[in-house]
Every structure is written in structure tokens, then in C-alpha cells.
C-alpha positions as CSV (number, residue, x, y, z in Angstrom):
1,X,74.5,88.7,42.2
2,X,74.9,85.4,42.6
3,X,76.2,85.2,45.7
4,X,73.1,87.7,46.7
5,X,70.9,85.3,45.8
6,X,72.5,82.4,48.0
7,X,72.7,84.7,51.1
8,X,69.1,85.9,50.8
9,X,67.3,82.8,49.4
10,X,65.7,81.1,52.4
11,X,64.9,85.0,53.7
12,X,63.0,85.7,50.4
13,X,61.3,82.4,50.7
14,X,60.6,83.2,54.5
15,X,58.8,86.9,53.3
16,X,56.9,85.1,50.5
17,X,55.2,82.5,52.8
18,X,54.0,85.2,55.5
19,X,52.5,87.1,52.9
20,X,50.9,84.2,51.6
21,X,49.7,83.1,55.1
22,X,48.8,86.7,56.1
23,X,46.3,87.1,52.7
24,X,45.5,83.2,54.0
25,X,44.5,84.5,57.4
26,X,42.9,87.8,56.4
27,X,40.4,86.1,53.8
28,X,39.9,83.7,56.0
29,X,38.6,85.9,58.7
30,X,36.1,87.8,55.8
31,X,34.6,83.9,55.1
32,X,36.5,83.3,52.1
33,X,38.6,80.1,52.1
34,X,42.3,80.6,50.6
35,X,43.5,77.3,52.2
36,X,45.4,76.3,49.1
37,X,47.5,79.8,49.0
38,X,48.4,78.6,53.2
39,X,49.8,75.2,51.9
40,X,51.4,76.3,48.9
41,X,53.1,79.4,51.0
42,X,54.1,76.7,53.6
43,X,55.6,74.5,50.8
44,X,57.3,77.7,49.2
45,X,59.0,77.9,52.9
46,X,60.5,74.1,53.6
47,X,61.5,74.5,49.7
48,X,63.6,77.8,50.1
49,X,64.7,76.7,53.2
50,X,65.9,73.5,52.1
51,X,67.7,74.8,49.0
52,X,69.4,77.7,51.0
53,X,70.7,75.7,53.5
54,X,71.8,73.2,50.6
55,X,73.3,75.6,49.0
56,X,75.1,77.4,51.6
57,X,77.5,74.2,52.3
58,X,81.1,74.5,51.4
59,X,80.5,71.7,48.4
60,X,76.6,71.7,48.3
61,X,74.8,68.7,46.4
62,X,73.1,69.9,43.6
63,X,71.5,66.9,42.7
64,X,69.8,67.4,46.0
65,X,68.9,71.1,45.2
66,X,67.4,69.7,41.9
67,X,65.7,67.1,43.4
68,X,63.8,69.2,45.8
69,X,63.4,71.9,43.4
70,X,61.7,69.2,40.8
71,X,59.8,68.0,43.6
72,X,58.3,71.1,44.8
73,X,57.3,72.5,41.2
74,X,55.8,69.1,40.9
75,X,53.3,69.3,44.5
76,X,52.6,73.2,43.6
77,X,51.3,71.5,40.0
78,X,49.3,69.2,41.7
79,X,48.3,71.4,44.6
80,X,47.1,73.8,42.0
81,X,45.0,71.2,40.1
82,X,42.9,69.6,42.9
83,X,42.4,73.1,44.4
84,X,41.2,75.0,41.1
């Protein structure tokens, strides 16, 4: 499972954000504005993509996988509060 999860991490992150950007695009296109949903999707992306990649290494830094993990919960927080 875990080694699932390493293999198919920046893939799942990859799905996630062109869903995100497709709703983005689609409400977008009816007059409603989902900009926020767009930006978090994109920051969901460089996140998954970043850890993946990290991850991936032969001796991976996990200080750096925490580091952009805490980092990215803390911009979806604040993302999430100026938007709503």
C-alpha cells in the first residue's frame, strides 16, 4: 500500500486539480465565479508534485516533505478564509 501510494501520488494529485480546474472552467462559463477552487486545485498540483518527486528519491528528505506539506495546508487555510 505504501509503496502504491508513493508510485501514484503526484498522478492522484494531477486528477484532482483537472477536476478542480474543469468544475473552475465550466462555472465559469455559466457566470458563476469558482476562482478560488482554480487556485487551490493548482496549489493541490505543485504540492503533490513536489512531495512525489521528494519522496520518490533513493533517501528522500522528509523534513522537506513536511515542510511543504505544512506549508500548503497552511495557504489552503488562508486561501479558504479570504475567499469565503
Amino acid at each position: 500500500m505504501k509503496e502504491m501510494i508513493k508510485k501514484y501520488l503526484g498522478i492522484v494529485g494531477f486528477l484532482l486539480a483537472l477536476i478542480g480546474m474543469i468544475i473552475t472552467v465550466i462555472y465559469k462559463w455559466n457566470g458563476t465565479d469558482l476562482e478560488p477552487l482554480a487556485e487551490i486545485s493548482f496549489l493541490l498540483l505543485a504540492t503533490t508534485m513536489t512531495i512525489s518527486s521528494e519522496i520518490n528519491k533513493v533517501k528522500p528528505k522528509m523534513w522537506w516533505v513536511y515542510t511543504v506539506s505544512i506549508i500548503s495546508l497552511a495557504m489552503i487555510s488562508v486561501l479558504t478564509y479570504v475567499y469565503l
